[in-house]
C-alpha positions as CSV (number, residue, x, y, z in Angstrom):
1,X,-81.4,-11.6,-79.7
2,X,-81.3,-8.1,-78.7
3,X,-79.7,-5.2,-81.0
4,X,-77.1,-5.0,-78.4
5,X,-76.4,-8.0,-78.1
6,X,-75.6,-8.8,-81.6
7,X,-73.5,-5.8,-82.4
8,X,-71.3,-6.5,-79.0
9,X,-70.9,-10.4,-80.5
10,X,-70.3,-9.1,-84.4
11,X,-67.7,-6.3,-82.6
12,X,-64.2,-6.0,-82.9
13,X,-64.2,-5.9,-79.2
14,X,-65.8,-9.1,-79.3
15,X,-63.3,-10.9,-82.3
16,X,-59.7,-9.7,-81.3
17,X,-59.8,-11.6,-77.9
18,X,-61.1,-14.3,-79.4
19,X,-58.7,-14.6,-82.3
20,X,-55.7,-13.5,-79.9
21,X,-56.7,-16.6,-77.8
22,X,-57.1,-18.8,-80.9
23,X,-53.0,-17.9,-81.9
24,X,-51.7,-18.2,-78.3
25,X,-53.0,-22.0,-77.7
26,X,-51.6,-22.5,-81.2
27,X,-48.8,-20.9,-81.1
28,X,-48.1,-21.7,-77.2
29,X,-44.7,-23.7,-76.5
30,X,-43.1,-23.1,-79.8
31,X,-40.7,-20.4,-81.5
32,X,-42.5,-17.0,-82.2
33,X,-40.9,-15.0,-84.7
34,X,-41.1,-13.3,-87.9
35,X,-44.7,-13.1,-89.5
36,X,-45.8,-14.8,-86.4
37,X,-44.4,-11.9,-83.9
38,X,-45.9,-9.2,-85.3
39,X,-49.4,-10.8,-85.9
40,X,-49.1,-11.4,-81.8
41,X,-48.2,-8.0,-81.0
42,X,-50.8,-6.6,-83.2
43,X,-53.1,-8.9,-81.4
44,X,-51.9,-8.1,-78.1
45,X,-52.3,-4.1,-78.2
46,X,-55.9,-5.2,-79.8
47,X,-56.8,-7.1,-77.0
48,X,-55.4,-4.6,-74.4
49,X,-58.0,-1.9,-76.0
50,X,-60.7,-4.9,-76.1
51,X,-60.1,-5.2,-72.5
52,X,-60.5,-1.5,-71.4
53,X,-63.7,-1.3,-73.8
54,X,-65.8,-4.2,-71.9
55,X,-63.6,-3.1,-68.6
56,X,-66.0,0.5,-68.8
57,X,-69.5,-1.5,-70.1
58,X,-69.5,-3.6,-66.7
59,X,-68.3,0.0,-65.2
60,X,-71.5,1.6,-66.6
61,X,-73.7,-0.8,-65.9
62,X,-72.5,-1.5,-62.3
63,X,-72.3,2.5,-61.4
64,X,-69.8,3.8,-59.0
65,X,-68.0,3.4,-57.2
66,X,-67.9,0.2,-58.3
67,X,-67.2,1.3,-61.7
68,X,-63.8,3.0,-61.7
69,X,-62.7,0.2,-59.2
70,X,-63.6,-2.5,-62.3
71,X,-62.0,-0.2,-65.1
72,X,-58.7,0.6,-62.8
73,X,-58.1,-3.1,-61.7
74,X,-58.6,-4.1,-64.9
75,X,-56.0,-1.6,-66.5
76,X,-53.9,-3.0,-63.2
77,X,-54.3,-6.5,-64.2
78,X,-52.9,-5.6,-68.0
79,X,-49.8,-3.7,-66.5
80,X,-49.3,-6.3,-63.8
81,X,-49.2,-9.2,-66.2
82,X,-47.1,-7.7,-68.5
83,X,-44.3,-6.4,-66.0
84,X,-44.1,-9.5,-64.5
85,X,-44.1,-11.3,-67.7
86,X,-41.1,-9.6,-68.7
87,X,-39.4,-9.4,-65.3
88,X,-39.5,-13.4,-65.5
89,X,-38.2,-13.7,-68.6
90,X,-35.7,-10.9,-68.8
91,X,-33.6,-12.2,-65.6
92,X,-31.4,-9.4,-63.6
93,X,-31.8,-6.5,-66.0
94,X,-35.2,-6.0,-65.4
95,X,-35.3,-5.2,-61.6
96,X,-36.2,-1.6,-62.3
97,X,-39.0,-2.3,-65.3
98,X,-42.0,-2.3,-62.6
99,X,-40.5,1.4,-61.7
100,X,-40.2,2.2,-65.0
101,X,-43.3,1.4,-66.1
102,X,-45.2,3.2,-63.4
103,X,-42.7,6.4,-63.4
104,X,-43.4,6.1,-67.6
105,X,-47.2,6.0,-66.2
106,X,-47.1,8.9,-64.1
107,X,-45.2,11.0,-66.7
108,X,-47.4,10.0,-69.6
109,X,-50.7,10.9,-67.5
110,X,-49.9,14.4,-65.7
111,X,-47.9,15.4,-68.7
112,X,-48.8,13.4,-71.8
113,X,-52.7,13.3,-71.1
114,X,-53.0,16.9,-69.2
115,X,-51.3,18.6,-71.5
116,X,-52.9,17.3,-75.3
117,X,-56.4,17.3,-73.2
118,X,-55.6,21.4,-72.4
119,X,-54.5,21.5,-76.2
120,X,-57.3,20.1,-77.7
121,X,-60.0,22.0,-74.9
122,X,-58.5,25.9,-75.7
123,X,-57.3,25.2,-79.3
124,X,-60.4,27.4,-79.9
125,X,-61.0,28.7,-76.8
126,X,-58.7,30.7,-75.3
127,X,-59.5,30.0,-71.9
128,X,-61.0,26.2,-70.5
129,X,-62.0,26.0,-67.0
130,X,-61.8,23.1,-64.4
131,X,-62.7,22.7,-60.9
132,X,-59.7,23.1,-58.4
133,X,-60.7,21.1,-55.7
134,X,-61.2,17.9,-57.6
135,X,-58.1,18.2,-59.2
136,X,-56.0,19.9,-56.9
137,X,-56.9,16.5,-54.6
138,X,-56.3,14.3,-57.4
139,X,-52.9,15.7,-58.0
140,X,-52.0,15.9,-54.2
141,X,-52.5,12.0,-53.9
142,X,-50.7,11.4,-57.0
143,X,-47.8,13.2,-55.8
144,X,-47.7,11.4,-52.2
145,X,-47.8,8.1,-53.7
146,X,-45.5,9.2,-56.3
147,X,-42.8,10.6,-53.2
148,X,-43.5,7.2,-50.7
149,X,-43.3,4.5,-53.5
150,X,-40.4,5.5,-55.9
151,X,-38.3,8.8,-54.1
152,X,-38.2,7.5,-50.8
153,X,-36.6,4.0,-51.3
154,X,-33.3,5.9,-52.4
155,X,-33.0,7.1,-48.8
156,X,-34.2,4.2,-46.9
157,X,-30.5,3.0,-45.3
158,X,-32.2,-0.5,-44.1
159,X,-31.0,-2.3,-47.5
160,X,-28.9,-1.3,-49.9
161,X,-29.4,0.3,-53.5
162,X,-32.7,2.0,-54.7
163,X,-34.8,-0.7,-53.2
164,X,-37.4,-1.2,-49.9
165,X,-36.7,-3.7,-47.2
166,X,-39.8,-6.5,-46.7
167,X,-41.5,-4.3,-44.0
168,X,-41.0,-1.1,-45.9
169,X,-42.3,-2.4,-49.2
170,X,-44.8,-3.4,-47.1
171,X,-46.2,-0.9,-45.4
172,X,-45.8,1.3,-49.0
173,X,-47.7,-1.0,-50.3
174,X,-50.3,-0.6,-48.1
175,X,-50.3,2.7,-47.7
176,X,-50.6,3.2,-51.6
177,X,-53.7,0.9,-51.5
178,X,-55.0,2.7,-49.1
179,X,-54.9,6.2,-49.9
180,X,-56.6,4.9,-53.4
181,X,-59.3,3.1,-51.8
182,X,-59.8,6.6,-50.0
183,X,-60.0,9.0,-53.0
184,X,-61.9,6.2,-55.2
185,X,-64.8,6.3,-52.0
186,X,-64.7,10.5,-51.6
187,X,-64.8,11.2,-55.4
188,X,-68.0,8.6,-55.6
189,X,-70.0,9.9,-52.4
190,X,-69.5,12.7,-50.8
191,X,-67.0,15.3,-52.6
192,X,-68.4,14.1,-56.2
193,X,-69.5,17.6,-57.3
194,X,-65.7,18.5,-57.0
195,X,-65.3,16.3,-59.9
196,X,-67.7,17.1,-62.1
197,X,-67.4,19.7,-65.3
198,X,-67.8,23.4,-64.7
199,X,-68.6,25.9,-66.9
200,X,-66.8,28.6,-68.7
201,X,-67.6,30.8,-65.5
202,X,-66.5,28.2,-63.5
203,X,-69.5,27.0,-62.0
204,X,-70.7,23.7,-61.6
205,X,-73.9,23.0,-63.7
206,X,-76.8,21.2,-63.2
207,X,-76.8,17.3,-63.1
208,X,-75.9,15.9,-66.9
209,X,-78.0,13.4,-68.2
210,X,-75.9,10.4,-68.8
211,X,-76.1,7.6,-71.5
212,X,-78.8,4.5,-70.2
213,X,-76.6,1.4,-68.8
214,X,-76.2,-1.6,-70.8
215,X,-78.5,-4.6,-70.7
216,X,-77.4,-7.1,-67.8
217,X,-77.0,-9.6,-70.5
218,X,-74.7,-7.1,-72.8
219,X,-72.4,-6.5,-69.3
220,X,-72.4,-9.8,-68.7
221,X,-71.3,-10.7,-72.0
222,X,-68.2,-7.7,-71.3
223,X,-67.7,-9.4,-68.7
224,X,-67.0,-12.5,-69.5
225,X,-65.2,-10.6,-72.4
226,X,-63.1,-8.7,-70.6
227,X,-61.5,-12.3,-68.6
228,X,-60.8,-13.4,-72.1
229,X,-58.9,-10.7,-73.0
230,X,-57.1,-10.9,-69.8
231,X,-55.8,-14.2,-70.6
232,X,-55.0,-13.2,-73.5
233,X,-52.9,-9.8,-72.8
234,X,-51.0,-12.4,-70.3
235,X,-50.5,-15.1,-73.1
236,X,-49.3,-13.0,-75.8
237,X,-47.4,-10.6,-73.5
238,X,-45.5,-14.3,-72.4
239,X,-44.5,-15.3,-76.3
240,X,-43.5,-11.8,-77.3
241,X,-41.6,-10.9,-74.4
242,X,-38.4,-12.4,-75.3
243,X,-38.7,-10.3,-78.9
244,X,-39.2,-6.9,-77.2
245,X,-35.9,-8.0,-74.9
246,X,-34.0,-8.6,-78.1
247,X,-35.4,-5.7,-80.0
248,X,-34.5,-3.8,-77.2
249,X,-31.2,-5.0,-77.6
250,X,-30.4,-4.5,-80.8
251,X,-31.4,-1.3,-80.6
252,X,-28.8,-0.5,-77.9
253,X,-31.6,1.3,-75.8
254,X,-32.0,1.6,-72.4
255,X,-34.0,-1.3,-71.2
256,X,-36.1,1.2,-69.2
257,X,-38.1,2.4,-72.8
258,X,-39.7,-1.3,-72.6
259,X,-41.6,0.2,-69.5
260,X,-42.0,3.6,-71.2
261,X,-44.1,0.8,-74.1
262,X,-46.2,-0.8,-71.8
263,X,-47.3,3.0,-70.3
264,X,-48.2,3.6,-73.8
265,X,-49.8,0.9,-74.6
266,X,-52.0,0.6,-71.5
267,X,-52.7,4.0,-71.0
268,X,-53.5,4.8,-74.9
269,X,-57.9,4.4,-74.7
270,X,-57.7,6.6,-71.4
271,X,-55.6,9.1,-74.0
272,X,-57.8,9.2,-76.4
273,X,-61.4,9.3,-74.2
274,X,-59.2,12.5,-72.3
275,X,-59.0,14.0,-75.6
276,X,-62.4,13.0,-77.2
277,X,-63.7,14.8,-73.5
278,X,-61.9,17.8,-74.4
279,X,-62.8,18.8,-77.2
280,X,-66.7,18.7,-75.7
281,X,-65.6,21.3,-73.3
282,X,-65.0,18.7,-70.4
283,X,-61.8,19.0,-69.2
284,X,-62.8,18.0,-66.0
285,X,-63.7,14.6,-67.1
286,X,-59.7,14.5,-68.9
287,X,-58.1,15.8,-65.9
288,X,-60.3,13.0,-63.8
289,X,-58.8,10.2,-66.5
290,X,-55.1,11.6,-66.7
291,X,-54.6,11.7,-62.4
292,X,-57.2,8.5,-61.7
293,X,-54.7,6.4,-64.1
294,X,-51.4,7.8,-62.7
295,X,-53.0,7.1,-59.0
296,X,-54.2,3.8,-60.2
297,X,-50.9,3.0,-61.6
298,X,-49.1,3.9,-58.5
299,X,-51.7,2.9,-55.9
300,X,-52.9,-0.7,-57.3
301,X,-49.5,-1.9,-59.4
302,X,-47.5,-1.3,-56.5
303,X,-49.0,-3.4,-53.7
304,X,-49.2,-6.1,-56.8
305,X,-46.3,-6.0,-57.7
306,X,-45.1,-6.0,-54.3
307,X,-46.8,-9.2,-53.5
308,X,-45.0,-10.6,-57.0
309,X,-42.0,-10.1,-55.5
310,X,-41.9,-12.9,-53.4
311,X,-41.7,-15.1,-56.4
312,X,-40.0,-12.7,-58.6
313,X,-36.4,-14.1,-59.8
314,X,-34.8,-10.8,-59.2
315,X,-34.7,-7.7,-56.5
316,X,-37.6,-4.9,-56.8
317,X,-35.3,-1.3,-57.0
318,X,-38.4,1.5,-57.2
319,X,-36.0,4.5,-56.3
320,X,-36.0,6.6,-59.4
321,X,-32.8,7.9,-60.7
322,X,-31.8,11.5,-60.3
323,X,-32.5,12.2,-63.8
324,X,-35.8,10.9,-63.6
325,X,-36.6,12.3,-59.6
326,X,-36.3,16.2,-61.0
327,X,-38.1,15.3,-63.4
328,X,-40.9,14.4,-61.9
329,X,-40.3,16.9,-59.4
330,X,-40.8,19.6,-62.1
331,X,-43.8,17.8,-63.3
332,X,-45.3,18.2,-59.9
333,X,-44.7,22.3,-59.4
334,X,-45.7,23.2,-63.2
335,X,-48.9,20.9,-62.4
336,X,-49.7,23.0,-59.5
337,X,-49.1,26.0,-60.9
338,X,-51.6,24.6,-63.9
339,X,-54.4,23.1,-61.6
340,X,-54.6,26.1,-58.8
341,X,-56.0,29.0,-60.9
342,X,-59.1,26.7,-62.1
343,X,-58.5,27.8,-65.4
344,X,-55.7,26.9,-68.9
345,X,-54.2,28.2,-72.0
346,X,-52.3,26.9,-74.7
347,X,-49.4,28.0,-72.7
348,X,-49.9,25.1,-69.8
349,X,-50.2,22.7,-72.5
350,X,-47.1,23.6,-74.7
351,X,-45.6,23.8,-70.9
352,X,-46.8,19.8,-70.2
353,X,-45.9,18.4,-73.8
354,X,-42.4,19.9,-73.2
355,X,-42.0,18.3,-70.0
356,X,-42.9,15.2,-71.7
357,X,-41.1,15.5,-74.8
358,X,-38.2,16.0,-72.6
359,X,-39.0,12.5,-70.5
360,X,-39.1,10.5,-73.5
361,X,-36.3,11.8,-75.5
362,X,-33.9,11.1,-72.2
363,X,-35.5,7.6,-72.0
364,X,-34.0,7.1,-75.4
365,X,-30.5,9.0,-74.6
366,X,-30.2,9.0,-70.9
């Protein structure tokens, strides 16, 4: 047995799924609570960050763009299941949570992500550079999917309230699956060097030299991995559920911060790889995670989520509030503003965190 090998079986990568699937086919069909809840939710963000770990070994070893397709329809799967998991459960309160989530996504990402990424990159520099093409695209299709998926169903007069008719939701759907499919293909072939990091000049430099892939029989292992982990994100999301709802509850919060979790908790490993990349100098490679999630988010959860409604117990509303629609239209021009010059300070981050800061803390007291 290979070095690899054995590390990837002795990991914790390799033992959380596991363990998460031995205490859901134990635990299945009977009351969760107490000890037993928070054991399963401590198990359930373990195998969410289990599942992004084995989702980027079969990304390395397959290569793009094959790669960022396996890692983002992964992270898809993981938001998916638990949306729907607590749509079921959660009856006619939760028709906005698949909104919520991927508005919580979006603001998390371009503000959350962007910002601590600029932070951590010019905490000793006082300039970091970026290419402006590659982002400046990025943010363009983030923004479009953004406007057509969850602004535009509040002015749509063919149904009533915040919410697409069949054929709208439709061709949204499509249109956000499309429009993915087309930057995922463009960033892999034939614009790729607009993606790539620059230097402090703002040049692109030579070709990097990247880590070797994994041993086919290391990704296959991930692989096989990464389905457990799945199951178990599904499973465990299913027998906490009905705790979050009452937590919620008791709480007297909105029901909308149970979305504003999930965001967190499926967008904390790109968080942290954004911020381990900037502090090497790559914020290209942070600004490439923060608007890839937000555009996966929009552009994969929302043609499966769409296709989950026609079993879904209650309506799909996607129009944002008014609240929430200036926010992100803010979020929007003070990205521009940030991406355009090919260059940050401290300032654009402080700028980003506040944005943020402000999201969350009106999620909490609308």
């Amino acid at each position: 047995m290979s070095l690899s090998l054995r590390s990837t079986l002795t990991s914790w990568t390799t033992l959380v799924p596991v363990t998460a699937m031995v205490v859901l086919a134990t635990a299945w069909g009977g009351e969760v609570d107490g000890v037993l809840v928070a054991l399963v939710t401590v198990l359930l963000a373990g195998a969410v960050l289990a599942a992004v770990h084995h989702a980027e070994v079969v990304a390395h070893r397959v290569g793009e763009p094959y790669g960022s397709l396996v890692l983002a329809v992964a992270v898809t799967v993981i938001e998916v299941a638990l949306i729907v998991t607590l749509m079921i459960s959660g009856g006619g309160e939760t028709q906005t949570l698949a909104r919520d989530t991927v508005f919580a996504a979006v603001m998390i990402t371009c503000n959350g992500i962007v910002g601590l990424s600029i932070l951590f990159g010019a905490f000793r520099r006082s300039v970091v550079s970026f290419n402006a093409e590659g982002s400046g695209a990025a943010l363009a299709t983030v923004t479009t999917l953004a406007t057509l998926g969850m602004v535009v169903p509040n002015f749509t007069t063919s149904t009533a309230g915040p919410e697409f008719s069949p054929g709208q939701l439709a061709f949204a759907a499509v249109t956000a699956l499309g429009l993915y499919g087309l930057f995922v293909a463009l960033q892999a072939g034939r614009h790729r060097d607009y993606f790539l990091p620059v230097t402090a000049s703002g040049d692109v430099p030579e070709e990097e030299v990247h880590a070797e892939p994994p041993p086919a029989r290391t990704a296959l292992l991930s692989s096989f991995l990464l389905l457990v982990a799945l199951v178990a994100v599904v499973g465990n999301a299913k027998l906490v559920s009905p705790t979050i709802k009452r937590a919620v509850t008791a709480a007297e919060l909105p029901l909308s911060v149970v979305g504003v979790i999930i965001a967190l908790l499926v967008l904390l490993p790109e968080t942290l790889a954004a911020v381990r990349a900037a502090r090497r100098q790559r914020l290209q490679i942070s600004l490439n995670l923060a608007f890839g999630s937000a555009m996966a988010s929009i552009g994969l959860t929302i043609p499966a989520i769409s296709i989950a409604s026609i079993w879904l117990p209650v309506p799909l509303h996607l129009g944002l509030s008014p609240t929430h629609i200036v926010l992100l239209a803010l979020t929007c021009i003070v990205t521009v503003l940030t991406v355009v010059p090919g260059r940050a300070t401290l300032l654009q981050a402080g700028v980003h965190l506040a944005l943020l800061a402000a999201y969350l803390f009106l999620s909490f007291s609308p």
